[in-house]
C-alpha positions as CSV (number, residue, x, y, z in Angstrom):
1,X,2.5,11.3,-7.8
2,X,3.3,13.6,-5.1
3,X,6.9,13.2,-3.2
4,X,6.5,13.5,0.3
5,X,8.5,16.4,1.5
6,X,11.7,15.7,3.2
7,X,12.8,17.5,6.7
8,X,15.7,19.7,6.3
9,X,18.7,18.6,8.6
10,X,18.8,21.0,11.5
11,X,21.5,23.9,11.0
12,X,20.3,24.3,7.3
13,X,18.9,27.5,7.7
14,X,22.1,28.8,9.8
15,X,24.5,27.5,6.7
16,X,22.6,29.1,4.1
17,X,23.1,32.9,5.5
18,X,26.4,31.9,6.6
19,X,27.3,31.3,2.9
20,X,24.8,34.3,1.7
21,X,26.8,36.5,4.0
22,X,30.3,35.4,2.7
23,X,29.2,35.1,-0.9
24,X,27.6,38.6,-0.6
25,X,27.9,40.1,2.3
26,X,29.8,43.0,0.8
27,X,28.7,44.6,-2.8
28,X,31.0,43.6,-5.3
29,X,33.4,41.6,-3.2
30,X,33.0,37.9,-2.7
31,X,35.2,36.2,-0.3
32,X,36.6,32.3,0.0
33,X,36.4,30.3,2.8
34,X,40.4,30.8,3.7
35,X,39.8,34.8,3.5
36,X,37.2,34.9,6.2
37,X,38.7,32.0,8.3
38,X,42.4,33.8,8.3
39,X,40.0,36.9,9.3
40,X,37.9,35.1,12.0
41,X,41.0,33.7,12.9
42,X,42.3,36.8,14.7
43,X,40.8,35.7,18.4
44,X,40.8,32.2,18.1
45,X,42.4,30.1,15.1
46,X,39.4,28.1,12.7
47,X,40.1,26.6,9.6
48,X,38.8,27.0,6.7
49,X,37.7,23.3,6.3
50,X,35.4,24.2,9.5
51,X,33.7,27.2,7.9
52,X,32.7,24.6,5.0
53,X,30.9,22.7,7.8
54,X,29.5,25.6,9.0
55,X,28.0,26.4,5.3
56,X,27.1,23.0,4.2
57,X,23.8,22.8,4.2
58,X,23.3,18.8,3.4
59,X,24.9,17.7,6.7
60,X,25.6,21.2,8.8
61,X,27.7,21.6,12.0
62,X,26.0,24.4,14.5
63,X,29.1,27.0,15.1
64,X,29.6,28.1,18.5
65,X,27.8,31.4,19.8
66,X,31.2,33.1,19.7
67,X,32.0,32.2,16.1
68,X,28.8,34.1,14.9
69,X,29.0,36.6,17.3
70,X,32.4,37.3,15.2
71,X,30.8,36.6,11.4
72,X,28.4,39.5,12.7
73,X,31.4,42.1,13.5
74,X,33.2,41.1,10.8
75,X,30.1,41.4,8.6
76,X,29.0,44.6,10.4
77,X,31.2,47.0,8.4
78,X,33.1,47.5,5.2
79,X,36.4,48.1,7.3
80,X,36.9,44.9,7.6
81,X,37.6,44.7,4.5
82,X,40.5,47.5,4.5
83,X,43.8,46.9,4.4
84,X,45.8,44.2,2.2
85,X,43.7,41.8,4.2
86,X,39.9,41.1,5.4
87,X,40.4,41.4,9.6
88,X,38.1,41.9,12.3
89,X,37.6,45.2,13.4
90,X,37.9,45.6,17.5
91,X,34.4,46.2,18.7
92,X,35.2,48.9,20.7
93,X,36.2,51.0,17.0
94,X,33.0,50.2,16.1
95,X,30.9,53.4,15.0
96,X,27.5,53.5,16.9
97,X,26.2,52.6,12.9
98,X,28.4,49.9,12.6
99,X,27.8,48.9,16.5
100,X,24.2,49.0,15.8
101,X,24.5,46.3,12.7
102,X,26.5,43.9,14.9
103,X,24.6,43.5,17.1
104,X,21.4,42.7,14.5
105,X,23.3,40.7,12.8
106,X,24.5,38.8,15.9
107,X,20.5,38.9,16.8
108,X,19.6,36.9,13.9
109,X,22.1,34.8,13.7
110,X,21.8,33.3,17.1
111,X,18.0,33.2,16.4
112,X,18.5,30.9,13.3
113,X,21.4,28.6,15.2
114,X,18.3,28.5,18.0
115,X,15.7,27.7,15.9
116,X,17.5,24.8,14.0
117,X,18.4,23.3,17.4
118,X,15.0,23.7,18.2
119,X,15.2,26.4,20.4
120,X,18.0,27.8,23.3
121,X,18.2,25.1,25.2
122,X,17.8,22.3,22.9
123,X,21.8,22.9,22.0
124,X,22.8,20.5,24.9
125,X,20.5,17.7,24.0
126,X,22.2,16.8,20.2
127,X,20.4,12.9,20.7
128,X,16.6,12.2,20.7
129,X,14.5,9.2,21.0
130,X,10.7,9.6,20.5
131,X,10.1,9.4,24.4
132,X,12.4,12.3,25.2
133,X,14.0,10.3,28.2
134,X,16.9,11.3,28.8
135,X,20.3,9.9,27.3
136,X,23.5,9.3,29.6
137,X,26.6,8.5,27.6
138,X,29.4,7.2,30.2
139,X,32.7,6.7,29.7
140,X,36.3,7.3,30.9
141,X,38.6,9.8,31.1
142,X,41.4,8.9,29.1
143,X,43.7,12.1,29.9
144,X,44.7,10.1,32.8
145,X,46.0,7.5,30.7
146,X,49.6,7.9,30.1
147,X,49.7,4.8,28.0
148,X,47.5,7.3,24.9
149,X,48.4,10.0,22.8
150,X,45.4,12.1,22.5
151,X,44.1,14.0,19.6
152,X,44.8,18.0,19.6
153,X,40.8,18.3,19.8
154,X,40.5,17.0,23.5
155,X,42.6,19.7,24.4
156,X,40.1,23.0,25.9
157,X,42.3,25.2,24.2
158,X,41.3,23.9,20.6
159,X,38.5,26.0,19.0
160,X,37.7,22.7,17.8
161,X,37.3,21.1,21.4
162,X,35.3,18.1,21.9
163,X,35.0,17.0,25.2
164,X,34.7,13.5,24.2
165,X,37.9,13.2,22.6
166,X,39.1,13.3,26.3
């Protein structure tokens, strides 16, 4: 008997090359999750418990455009790797090689987060019916509350922002 295939959960494709890329993105050096997240974490703090989301590839979370934009300079040379530890390397000391493979790598890394969203602008639309009406979630703002203590993540500030949390 012949098992019926089973849909891959959208942002499997994404966390596969994110973990390829880590796992081998340099020859002969594999880095951990709280090596590249201390390096990606130059800009904008992440943690490394967030690049595990980002590389799971049973239940994914889609990072944001910005977060691979960096994974591609960081990934784009071997100087990010110098020094006693992995950094980003400014774009602007990019070599016109090294410029070149950024922005490829950006290029297919936005193309895979597209197409397991189902294209550009299916990012803003996370919920789906089988009618594709649309879906209005209301509720309050609670940041005018000063009865609440808020979680850290309904602050814009987080990297980890959720606007719900608000």
């Amino acid at each position: 008997m012949v098992e019926p295939a089973r849909s891959l959960p959208a942002g499997t494709s994404l966390a596969r090359r994110l973990r390829e890329l880590r796992c081998s993105g340099f020859p002969n050096k594999r880095l951990t999750q709280l090596q590249l997240a201390q390096a990606l974490s130059e800009d904008e703090h992440v943690a490394d418990s967030t690049l595990s989301s980002w590389e799971n590839v049973h239940t994914p979370t889609l990072p944001p455009r910005s977060r691979l934009s960096a994974y591609a300079q960081f990934f784009a040379t071997k100087r990010s790797l110098d020094g006693d530890k992995p950094h980003l390397v400014p774009v602007d000391e990019l070599s016109p090689s090294e410029r070149q493979a950024w922005e490829k790598l950006e290029r297919e890394l936005f193309k895979l987060r597209d197409n397991d969203i189902g294209g550009p602008s299916a990012g803003r639309r996370f919920w789906r019916f089988d009618d594709n009406a649309p879906i209005t979630v209301i509720c309050s703002d609670l940041r005018k509350s000063d009865q609440l203590v808020l979680s850290p993540l309904s602050e814009v500030d987080n990297p980890n922002y959720a606007e719900l949390y608000s």
